[in-house]
Backbone as JSON, one array per atom type, in Angstrom:
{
  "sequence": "XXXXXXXXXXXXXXXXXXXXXXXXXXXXXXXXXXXXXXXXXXXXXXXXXXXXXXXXXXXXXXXXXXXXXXXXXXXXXXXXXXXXXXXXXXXXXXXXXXXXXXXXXXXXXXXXXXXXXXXXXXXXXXXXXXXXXXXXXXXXXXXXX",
  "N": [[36.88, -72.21, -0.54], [34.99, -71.51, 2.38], [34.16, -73.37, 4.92], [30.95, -73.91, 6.62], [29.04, -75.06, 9.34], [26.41, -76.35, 10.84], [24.61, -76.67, 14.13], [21.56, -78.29, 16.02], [20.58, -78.76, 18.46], [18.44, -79.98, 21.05], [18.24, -79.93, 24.54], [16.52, -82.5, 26.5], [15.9, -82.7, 29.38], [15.35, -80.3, 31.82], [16.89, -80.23, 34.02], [19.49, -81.22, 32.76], [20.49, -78.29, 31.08], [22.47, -77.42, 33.36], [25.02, -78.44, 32.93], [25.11, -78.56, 30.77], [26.3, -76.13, 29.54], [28.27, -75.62, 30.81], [29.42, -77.39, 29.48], [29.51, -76.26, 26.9], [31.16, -73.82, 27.45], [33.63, -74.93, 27.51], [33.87, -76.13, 25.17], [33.33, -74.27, 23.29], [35.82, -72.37, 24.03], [37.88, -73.94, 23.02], [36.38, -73.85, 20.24], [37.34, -71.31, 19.8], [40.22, -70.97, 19.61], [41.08, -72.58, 17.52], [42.54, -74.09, 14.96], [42.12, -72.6, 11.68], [39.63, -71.8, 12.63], [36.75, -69.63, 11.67], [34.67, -67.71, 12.16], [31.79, -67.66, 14.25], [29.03, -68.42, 15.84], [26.18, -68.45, 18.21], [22.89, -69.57, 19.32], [19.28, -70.13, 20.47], [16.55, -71.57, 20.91], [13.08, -71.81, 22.27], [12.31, -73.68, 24.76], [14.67, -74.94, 25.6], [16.43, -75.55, 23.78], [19.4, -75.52, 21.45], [21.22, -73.92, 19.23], [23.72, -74.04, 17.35], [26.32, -72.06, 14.93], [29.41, -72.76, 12.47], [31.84, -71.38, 11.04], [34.13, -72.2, 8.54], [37.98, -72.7, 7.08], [38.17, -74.72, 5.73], [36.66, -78.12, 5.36], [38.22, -79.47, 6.33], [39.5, -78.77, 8.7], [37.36, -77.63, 10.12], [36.35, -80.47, 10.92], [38.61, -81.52, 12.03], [38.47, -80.08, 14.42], [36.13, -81.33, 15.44], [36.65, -83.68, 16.09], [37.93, -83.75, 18.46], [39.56, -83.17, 22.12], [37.13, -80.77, 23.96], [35.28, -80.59, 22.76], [34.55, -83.12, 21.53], [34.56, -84.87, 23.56], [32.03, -83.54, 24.95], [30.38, -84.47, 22.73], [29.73, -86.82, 23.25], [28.56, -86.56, 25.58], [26.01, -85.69, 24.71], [24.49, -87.32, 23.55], [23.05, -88.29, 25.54], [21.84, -86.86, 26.83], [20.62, -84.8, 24.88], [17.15, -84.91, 22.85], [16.3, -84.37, 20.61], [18.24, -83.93, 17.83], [20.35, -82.46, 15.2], [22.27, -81.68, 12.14], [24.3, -79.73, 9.54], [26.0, -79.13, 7.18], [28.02, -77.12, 4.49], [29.25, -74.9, 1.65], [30.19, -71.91, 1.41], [30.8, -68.34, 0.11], [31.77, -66.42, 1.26], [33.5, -65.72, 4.5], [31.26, -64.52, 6.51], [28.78, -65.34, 9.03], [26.21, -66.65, 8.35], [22.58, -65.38, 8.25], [20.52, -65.93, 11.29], [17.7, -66.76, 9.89], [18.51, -67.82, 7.43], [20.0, -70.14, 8.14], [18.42, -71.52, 9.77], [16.4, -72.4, 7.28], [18.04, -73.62, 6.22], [19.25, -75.81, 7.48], [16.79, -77.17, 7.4], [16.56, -78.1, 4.88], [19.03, -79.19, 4.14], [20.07, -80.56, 6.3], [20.33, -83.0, 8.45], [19.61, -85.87, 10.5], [20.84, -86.47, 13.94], [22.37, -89.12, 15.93], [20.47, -90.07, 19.14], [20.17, -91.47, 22.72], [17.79, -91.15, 23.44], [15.04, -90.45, 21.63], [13.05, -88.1, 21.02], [9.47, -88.18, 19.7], [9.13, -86.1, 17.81], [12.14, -86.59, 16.56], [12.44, -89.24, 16.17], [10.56, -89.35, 13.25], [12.23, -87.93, 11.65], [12.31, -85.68, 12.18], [14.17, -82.28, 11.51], [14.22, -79.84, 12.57], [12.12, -77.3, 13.86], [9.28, -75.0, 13.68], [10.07, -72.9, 14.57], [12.59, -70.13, 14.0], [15.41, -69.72, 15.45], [16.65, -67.58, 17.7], [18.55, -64.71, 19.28], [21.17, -64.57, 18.59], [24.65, -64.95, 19.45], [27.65, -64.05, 19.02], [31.11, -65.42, 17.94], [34.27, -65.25, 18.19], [37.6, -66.05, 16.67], [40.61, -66.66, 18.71], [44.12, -65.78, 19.35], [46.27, -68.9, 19.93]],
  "CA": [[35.62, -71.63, -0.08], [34.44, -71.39, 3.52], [32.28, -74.52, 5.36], [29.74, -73.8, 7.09], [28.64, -76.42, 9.82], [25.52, -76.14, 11.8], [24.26, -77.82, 14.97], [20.4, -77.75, 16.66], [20.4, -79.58, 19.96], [17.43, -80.01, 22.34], [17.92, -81.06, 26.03], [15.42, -83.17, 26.64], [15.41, -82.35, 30.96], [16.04, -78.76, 32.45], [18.31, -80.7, 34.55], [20.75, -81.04, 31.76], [20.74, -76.99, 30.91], [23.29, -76.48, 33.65], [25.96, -79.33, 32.27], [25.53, -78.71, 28.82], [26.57, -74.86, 29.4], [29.67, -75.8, 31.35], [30.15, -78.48, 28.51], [29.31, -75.56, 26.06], [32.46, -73.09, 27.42], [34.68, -75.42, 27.03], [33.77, -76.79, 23.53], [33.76, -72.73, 22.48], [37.26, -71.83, 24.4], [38.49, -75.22, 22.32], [36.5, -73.36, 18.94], [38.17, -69.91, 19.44], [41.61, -71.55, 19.99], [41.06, -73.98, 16.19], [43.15, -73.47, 13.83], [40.95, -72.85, 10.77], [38.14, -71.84, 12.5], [36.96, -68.39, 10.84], [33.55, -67.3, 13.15], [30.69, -68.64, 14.54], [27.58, -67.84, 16.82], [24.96, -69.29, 19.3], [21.55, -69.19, 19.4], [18.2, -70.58, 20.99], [14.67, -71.44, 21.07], [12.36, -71.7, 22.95], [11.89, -75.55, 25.41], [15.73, -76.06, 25.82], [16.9, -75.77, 22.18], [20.78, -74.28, 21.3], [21.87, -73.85, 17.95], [25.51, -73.49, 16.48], [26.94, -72.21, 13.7], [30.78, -71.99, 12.65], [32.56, -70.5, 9.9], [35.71, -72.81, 8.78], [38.75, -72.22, 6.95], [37.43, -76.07, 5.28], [35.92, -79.07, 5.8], [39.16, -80.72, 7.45], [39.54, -77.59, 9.59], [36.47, -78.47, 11.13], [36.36, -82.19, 11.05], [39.71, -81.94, 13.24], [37.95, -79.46, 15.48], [34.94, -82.08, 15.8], [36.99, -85.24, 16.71], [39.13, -83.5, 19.38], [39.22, -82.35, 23.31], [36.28, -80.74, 24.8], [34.37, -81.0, 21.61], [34.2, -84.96, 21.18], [33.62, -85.1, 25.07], [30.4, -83.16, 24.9], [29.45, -85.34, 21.73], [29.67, -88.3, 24.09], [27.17, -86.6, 26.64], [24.69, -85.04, 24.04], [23.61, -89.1, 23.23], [22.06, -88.48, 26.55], [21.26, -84.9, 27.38], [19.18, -84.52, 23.88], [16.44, -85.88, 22.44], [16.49, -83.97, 19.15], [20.15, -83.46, 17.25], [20.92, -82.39, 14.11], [23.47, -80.66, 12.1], [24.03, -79.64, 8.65], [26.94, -78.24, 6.69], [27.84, -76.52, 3.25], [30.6, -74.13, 1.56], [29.85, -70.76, 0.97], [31.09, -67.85, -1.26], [32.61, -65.92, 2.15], [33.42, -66.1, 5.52], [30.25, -63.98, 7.22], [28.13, -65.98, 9.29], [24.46, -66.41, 7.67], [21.55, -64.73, 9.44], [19.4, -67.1, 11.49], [16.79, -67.38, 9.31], [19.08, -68.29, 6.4], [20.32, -71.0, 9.04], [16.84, -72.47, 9.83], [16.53, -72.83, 6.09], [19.62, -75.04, 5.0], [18.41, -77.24, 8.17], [15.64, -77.99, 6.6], [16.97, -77.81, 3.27], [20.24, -80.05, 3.58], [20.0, -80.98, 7.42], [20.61, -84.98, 8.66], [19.22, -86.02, 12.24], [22.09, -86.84, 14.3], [22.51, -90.26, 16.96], [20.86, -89.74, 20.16], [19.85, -92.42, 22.86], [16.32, -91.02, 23.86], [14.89, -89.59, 21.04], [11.8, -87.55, 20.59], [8.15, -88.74, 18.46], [9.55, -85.48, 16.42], [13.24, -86.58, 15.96], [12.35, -90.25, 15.19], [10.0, -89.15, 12.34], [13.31, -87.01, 11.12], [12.13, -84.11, 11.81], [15.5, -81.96, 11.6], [13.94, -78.58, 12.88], [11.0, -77.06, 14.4], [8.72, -74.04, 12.85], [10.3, -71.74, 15.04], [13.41, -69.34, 13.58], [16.34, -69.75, 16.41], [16.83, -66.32, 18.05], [19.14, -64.49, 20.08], [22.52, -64.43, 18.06], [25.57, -64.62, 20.05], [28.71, -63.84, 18.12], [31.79, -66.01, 18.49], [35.52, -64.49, 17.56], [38.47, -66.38, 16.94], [41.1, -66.2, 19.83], [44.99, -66.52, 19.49], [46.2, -69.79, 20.76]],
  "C": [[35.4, -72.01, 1.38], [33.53, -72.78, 3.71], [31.63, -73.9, 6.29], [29.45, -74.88, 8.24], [27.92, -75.38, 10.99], [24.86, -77.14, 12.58], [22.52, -77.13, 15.27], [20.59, -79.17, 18.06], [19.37, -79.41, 20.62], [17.22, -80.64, 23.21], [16.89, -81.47, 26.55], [14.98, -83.16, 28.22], [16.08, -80.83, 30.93], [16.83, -79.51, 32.98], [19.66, -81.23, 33.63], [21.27, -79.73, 31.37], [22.1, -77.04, 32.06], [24.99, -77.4, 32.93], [26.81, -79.44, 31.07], [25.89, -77.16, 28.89], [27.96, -74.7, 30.12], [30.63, -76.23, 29.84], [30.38, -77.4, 27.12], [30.48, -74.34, 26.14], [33.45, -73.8, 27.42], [35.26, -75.72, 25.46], [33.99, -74.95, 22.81], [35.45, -72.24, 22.86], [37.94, -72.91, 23.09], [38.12, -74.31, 20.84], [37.68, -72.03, 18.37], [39.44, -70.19, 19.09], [41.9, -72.38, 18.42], [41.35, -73.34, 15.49], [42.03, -73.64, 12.46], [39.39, -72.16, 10.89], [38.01, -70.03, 12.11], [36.1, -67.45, 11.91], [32.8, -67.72, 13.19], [29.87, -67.47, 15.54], [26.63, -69.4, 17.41], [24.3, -68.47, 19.24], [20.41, -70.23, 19.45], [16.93, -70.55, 20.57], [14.32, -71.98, 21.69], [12.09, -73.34, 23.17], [13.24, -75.83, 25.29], [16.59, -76.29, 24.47], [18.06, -74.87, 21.88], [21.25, -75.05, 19.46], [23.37, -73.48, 18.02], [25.8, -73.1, 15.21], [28.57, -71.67, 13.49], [30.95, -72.05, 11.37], [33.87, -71.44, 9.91], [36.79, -72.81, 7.36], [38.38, -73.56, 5.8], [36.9, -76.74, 5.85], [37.03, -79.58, 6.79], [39.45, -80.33, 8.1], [38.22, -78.12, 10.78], [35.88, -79.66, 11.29], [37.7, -82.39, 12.05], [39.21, -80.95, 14.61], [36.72, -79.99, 16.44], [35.34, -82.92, 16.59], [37.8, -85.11, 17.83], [38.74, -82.66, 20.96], [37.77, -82.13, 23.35], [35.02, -80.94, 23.75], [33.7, -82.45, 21.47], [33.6, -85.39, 23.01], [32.06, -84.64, 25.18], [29.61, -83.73, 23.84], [28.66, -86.36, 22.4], [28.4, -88.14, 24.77], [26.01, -86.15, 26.12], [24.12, -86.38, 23.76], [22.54, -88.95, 24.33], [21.55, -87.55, 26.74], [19.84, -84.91, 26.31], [18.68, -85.64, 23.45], [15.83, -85.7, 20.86], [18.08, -83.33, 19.11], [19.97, -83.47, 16.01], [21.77, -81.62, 13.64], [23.15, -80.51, 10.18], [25.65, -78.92, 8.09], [26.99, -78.25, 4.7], [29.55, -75.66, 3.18], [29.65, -72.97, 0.81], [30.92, -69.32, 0.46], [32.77, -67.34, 0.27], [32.68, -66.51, 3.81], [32.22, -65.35, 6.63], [28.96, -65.09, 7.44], [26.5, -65.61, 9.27], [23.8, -65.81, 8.97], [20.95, -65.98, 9.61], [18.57, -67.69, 10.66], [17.38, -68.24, 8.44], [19.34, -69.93, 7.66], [19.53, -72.28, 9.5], [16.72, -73.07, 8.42], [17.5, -73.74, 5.8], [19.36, -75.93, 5.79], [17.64, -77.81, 7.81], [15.43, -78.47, 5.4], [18.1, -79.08, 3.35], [20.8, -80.78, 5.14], [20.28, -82.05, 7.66], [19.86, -85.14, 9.86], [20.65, -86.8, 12.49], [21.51, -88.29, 15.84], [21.56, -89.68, 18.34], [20.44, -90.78, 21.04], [18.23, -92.58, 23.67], [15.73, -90.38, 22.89], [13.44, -89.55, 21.28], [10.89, -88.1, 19.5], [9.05, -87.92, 17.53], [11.24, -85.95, 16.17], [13.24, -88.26, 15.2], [11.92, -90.26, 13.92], [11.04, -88.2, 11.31], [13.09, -85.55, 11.0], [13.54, -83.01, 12.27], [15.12, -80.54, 12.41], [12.48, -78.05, 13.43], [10.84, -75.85, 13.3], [9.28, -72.69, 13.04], [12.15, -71.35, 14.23], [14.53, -69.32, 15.25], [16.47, -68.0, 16.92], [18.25, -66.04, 19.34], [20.58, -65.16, 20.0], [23.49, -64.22, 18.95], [27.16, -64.68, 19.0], [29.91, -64.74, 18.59], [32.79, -66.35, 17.59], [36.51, -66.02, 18.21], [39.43, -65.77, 17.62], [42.86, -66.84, 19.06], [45.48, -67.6, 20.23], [47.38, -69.54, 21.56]]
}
């Protein structure tokens, strides 16, 4: 069956937006390129907030896509950039990546808060998600390597 793994990030300065979008084509050239990986998408809300979601072939598919290259580098600098992190993952029936909303839901539903080294009143209290529905779906195709 298919995993699932979803991120919510929120840079805690505009002066991190341009860093974390450098740091963010690399870490996607690195997804397209993963063996395993099936499809994914990006998407935002509103104050600085980027969502992920990818589609994977399994769990150890994307657990070797986590711990490696440009991926694990941008882990390193999200400790500092955000001030809310979380993630969430699952296995599902196929490989079609859920609609947002569905997405918002399992965050809140089966979500974790993730490490960071400034956190937010709302991420200390665990809050894994905000009220708002992520918007503005970007699609994101596996690439031969």
């Amino acid at each position: 069956m298919p995993h699932v793994s979803i991120t919510r990030l929120h840079l805690r300065r505009k002066l991190f937006v341009v860093p974390f979008m450098f740091a963010s084509m690399g870490v996607t050239r690195q997804l397209q390129r993963s063996p395993g990986f099936l499809a994914g998408m990006t998407a935002y809300e509103k104050g600085f907030c980027f969502w992920t979601c990818s589609i994977w072939r399994d769990a150890a598919a994307m657990k070797a896509f986590r711990n490696a290259g440009n991926h694990m580098k941008a882990m390193k600098k999200l400790l500092t950039w955000c001030d809310e992190a979380s993630y969430g993952n699952w296995e599902q029936a196929d490989a079609t990546p859920p609609d947002l909303a569905e997405i918002h839901r399992k965050m809140l539903e089966l979500g974790k808060v993730s490490k960071v080294k400034f956190p937010s009143q709302a991420h200390e209290q665990g809050r894994l998600a905000s009220d708002l529905v992520p918007a503005g779906a970007r699609p994101i195709t596996p690439k031969a390597a």
